[in-house]
C-alpha positions, 0 to 999 in steps of 0.5 A, spaced: 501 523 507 508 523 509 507 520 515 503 514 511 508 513 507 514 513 512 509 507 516 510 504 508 517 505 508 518 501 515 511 496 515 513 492 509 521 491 508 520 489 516 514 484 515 520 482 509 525 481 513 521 477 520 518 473 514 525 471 512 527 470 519 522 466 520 522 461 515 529 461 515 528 458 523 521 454 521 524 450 516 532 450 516 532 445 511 529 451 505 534 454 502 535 462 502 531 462 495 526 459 497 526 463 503 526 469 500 522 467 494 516 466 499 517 472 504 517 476 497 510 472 494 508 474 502 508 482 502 506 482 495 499 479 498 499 482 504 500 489 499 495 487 493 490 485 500 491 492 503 491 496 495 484 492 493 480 494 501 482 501 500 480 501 493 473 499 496 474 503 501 474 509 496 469 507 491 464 505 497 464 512 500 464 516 493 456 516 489 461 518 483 469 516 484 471 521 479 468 528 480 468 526 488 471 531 493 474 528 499 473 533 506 479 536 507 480 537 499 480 545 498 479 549 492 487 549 491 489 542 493 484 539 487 487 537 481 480 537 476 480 545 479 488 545 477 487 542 470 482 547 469 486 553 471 490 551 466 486 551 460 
């Protein structure tokens, strides 16, 4: 998991980064707004894309998406087990 959210941490700030740079050389004449503006609609395409295809990633591998386990899930790492516990 931190290793995933390390790759998120690095993936999107640069693919902010090479999309302003790139703009700024392919079109001179934009502003740094409009440059800025247009790398940031970008990434969060590309992010909303990713988020919705592991989204039906997880709902076409589950028959019931709320009580499903996933394989390496265990009896402690379970959240519906811990909230059990609890009461």
């Amino acid at each position: 998991m931190l290793l995933t959210l390390t790759w998120g941490a690095l993936f999107f700030p640069g693919l902010f980064a090479l999309c302003t740079w790139g703009l700024r050389r392919a079109r001179p004449e934009w502003t740094d707004t409009d440059c800025v503006m247009i790398s940031t609609r970008l990434v969060s395409s590309v992010q909303a894309v990713l988020a919705t295809g592991s989204g039906i990633i997880i709902i076409r591998s589950c028959s019931d998406v709320i009580t499903d386990r996933s394989s390496g899930e265990t009896l402690g790492t379970s959240l519906l087990a811990a909230s059990s516990q609890q009461n």
